[in-house]
C-alpha positions in Angstrom: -20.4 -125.2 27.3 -18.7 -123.2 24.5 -17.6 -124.5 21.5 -14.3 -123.8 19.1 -16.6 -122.5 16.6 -15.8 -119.0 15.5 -17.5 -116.5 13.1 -15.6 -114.0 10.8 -16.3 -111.4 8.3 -16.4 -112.4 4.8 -14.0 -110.4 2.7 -15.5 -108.8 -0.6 -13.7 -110.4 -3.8 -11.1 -107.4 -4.0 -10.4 -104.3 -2.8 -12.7 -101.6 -3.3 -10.2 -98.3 -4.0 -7.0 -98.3 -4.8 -4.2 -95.2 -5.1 -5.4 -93.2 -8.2 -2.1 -92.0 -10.4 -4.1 -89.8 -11.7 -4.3 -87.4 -8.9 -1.0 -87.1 -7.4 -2.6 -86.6 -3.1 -3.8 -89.9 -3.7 -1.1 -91.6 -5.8 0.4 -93.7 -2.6 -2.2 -94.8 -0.9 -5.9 -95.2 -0.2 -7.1 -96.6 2.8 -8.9 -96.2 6.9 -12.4 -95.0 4.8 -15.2 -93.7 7.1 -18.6 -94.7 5.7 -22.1 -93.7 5.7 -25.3 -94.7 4.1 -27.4 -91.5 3.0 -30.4 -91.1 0.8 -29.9 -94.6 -0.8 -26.3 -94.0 -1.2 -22.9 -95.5 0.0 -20.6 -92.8 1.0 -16.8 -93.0 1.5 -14.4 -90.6 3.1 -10.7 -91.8 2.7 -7.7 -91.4 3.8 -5.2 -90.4 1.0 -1.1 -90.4 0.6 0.4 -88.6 -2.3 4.5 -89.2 -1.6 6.1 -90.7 1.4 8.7 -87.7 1.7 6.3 -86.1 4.1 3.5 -88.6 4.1 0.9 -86.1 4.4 -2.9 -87.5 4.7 -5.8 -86.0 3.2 -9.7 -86.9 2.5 -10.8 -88.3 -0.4 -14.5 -88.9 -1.0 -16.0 -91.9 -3.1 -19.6 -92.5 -3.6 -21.4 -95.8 -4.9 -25.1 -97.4 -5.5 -24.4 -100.6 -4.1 -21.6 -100.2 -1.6 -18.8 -102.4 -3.5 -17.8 -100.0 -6.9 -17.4 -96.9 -5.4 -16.9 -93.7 -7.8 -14.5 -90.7 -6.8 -16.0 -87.5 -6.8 -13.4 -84.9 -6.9 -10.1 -84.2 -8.9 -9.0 -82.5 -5.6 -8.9 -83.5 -1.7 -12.5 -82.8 -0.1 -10.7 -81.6 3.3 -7.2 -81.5 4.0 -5.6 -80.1 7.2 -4.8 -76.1 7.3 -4.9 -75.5 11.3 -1.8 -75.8 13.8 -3.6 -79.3 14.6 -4.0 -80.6 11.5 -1.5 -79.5 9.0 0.7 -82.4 9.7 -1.9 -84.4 8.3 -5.6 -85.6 8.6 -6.7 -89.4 9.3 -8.5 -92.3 9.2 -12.4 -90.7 9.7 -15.5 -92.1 11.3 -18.7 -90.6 9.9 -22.2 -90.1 12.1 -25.4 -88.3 11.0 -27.3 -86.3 13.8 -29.4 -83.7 13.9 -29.8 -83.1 9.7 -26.2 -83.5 9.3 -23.1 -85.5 9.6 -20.1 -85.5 12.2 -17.0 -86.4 11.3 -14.4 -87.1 13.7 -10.5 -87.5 12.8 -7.3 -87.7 13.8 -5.6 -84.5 13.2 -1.6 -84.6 12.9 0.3 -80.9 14.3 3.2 -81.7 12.8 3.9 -84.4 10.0 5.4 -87.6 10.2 8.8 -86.3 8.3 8.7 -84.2 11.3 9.1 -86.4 14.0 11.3 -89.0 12.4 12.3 -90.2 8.6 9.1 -91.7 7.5 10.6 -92.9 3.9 13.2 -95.1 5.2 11.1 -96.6 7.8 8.4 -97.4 5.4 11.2 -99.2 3.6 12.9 -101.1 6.1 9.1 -102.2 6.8 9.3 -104.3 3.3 12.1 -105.6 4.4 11.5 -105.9 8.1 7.7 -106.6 8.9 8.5 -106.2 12.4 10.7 -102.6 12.5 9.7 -100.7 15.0 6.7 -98.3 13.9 7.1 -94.8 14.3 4.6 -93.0 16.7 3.3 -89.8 15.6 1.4 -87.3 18.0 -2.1 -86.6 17.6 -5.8 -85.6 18.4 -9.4 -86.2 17.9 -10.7 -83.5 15.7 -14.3 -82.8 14.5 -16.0 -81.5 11.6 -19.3 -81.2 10.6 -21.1 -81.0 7.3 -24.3 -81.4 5.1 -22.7 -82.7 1.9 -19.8 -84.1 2.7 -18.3 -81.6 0.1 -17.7 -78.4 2.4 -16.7 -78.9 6.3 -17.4 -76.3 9.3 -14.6 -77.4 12.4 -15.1 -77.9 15.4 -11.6 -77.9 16.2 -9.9 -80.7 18.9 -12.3 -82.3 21.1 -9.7 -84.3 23.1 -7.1 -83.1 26.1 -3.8 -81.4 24.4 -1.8 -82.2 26.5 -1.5 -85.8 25.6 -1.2 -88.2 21.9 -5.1 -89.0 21.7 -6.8 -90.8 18.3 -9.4 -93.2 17.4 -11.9 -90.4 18.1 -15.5 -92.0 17.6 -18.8 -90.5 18.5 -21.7 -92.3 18.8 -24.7 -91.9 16.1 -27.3 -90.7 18.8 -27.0 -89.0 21.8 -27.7 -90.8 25.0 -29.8 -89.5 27.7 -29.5 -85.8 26.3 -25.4 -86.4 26.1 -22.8 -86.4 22.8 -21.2 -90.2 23.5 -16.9 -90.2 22.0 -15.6 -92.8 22.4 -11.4 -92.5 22.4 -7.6 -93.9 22.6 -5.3 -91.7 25.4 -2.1 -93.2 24.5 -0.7 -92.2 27.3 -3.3 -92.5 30.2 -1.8 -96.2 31.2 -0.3 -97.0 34.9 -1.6 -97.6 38.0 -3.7 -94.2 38.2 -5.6 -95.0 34.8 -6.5 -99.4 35.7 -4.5 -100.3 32.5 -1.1 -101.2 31.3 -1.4 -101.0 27.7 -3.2 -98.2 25.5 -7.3 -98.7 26.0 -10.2 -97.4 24.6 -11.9 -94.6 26.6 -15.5 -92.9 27.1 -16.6 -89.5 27.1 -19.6 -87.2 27.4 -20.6 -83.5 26.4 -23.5 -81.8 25.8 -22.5 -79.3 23.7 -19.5 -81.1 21.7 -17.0 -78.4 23.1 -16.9 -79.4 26.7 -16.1 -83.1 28.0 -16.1 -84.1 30.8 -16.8 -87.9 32.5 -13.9 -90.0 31.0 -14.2 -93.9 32.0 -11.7 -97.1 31.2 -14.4 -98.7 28.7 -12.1 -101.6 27.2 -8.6 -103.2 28.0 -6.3 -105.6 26.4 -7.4 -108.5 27.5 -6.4 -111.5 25.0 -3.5 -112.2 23.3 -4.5 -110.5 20.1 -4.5 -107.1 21.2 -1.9 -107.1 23.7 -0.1 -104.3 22.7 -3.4 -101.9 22.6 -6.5 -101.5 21.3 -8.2 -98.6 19.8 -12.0 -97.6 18.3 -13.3 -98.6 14.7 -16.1 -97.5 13.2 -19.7 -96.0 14.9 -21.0 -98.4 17.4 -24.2 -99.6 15.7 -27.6 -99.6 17.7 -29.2 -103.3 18.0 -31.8 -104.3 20.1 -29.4 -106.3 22.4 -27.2 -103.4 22.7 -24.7 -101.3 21.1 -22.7 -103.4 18.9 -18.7 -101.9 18.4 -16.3 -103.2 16.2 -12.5 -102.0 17.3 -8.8 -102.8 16.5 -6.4 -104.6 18.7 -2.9 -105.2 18.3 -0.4 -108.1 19.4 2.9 -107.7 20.6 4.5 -108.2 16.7 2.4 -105.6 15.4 -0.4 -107.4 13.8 -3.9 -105.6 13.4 -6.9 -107.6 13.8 -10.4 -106.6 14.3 -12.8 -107.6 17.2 -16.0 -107.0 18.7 -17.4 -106.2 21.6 -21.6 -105.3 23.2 -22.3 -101.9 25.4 -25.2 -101.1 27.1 -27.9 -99.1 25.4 -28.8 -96.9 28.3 -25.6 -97.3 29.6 -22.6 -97.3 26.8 -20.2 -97.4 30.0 -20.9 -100.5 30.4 -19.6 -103.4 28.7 -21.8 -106.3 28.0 -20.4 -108.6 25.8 -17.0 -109.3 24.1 -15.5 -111.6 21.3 -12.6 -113.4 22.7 -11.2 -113.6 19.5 -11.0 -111.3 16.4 -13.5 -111.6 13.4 -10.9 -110.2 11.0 -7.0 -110.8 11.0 -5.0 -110.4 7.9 -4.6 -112.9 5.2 -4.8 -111.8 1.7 -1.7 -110.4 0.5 -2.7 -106.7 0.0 -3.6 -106.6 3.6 -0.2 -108.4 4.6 1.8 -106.8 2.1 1.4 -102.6 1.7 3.4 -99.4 3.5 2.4 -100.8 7.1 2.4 -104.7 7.1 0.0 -107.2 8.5 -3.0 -104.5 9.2 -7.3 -104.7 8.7 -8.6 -101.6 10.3 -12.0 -101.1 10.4 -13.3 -97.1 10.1 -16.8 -97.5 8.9 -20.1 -99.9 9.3 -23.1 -100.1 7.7 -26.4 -102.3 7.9 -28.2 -103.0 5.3 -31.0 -105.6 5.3 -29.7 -108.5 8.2 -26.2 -107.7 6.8 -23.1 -105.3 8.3 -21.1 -103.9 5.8 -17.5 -103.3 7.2 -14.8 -101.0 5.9 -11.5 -101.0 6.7 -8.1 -100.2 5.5 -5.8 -102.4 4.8 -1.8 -102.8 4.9 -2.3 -98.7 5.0 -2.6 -99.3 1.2 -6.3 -99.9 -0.1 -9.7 -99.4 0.8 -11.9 -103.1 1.8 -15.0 -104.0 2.6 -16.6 -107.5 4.2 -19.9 -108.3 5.6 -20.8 -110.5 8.0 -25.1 -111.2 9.0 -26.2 -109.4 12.0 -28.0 -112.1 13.6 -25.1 -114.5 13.3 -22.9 -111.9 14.7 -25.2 -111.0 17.7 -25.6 -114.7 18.8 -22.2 -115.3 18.9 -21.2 -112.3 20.9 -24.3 -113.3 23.4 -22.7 -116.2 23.8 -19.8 -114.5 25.7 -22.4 -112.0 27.5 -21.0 -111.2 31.1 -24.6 -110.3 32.6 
């Protein structure tokens, strides 16, 4: 029998960027940071917001020894968007390393959010109102590649155009000779697609140009993430499986972070999943920012028998908080479904 005991991440003692005044692209905000681990070094790429007229996002990119006091590198954004589908803006990143180099998938914006409705005031009636209706912005999964994380060769949009499609993720290895993306079709929901509410999706290429393959992976299920879920960081490769952190979202617009097992030969297949979320906000800077109420996780990262987690939080600053991988794997075993 189950018991009421739960697990949950354990926060860091503050947050780990904040907006920099100093450079006016990231004077707003800081926050969604993908993360990597590389040559004994904590890499962050961040999403930044210089004014809220246009609320434009760029990439930031912090570095650290010890993966808590992070350093900025640059006076100037690392990438920001220049293509028709990404000069609206470019978001929330999730770093791999393949193959020599890294991946970076995004969300790349067309058009801007000023474009599709009046961002300002709506991020202002959100201080006042924590549960104003959010406004929904258009956009795709976009790829990059690079060596340093410095200089970026595109890959250009890797999901379908004709539909709103983020929370691009790919995992760190290919699986039985295939690229593995996980991904968040807003609109594929109805009878046709087995889901009511926006779910996360798999896909499969072999040459990161073509997909082809795409499966249902994960529903809303509980009452957390009722209104949708999307991908967080990597899925990270345990014995037991791969182990994926993602983001669901109740009906009054509270984030909250969960956790779910896939298959190791088989990522289309779920094995395991958290009934309840290992993250939800609490401290004031992640219920209190330009979106309220929000921990979104971008990046993970093991090190020793710990998980590092980085997320964003109230769209505001960069976090991190750790939770020990055994704990976390015998608790999710606990709800296996083989």
């Amino acid at each position: 029998m189950r018991t009421s005991r739960r697990i949950e991440l354990k926060r860091y003692k503050h947050p780990i960027l904040l907006p920099n005044s100093d450079n006016w692209w990231e004077s707003k905000a800081v926050f969604n940071p993908g993360a990597i681990y590389d040559d004994g070094k904590f890499f962050l790429l961040y999403r930044a917001v210089g004014e809220y007229e246009n609320y434009i996002s760029r990439f930031g990119l912090a570095i650290s020894e010890d993966g808590f006091n992070f350093k900025r590198v640059s006076k100037v954004p690392v990438f920001e968007g220049k293509e028709w589908y990404d000069r609206g803006g470019c978001e929330d990143a999730r770093i791999v390393k393949m193959e020599g180099k890294f991946y970076i998938t995004y969300a790349s914006l067309p058009r801007s959010p000023a474009e599709v409705g009046p961002i300002k005031e709506i991020l202002q009636k959100l201080k006042e109102d924590i549960y104003y209706p959010r406004l929904h912005v258009p956009s795709y999964t976009a790829l990059l590649t690079s060596y340093d994380l410095m200089e970026f060769e595109r890959y250009g949009v890797i999901t379908p155009l004709e539909i709103d499609d983020r929370d691009g993720i790919l995992f760190p290895e290919k699986i039985n000779g295939k690229y593995v993306l996980l991904h968040r079709p807003t609109e594929w929901i109805g009878e046709n697609y087995g889901t009511s509410r926006p779910s996360i999706w798999i896909r499969f290429s072999r040459d990161l140009r073509k997909w082809y393959g795409d499966k249902l992976l994960l529903k809303p299920e509980f009452k957390w993430e009722m209104r949708k879920i999307g991908g967080g960081p990597p899925p990270l490769k345990t014995d037991e499986g791969w182990l994926m952190f993602y983001h669901g979202v109740d009906e009054n617009f509270v984030y909250r972070v969960g956790v779910a097992m896939l298959d190791s030969r088989n990522p289309t297949k779920v094995i395991a999943r958290l009934p309840y979320p290992v993250l939800e906000p609490k401290e004031t800077y992640e219920k209190y920012g330009d979106i309220p109420n929000v921990v979104f996780p971008t990046g993970n990262i093991v090190i020793d028998d710990d998980i590092l987690v980085y997320y964003g939080a109230a769209d505001k600053v960069c976090c991190v908080a750790t939770i020990n991988l055994d704990e976390l794997l015998g608790e999710l075993l606990r709800y296996s479904t083989l």
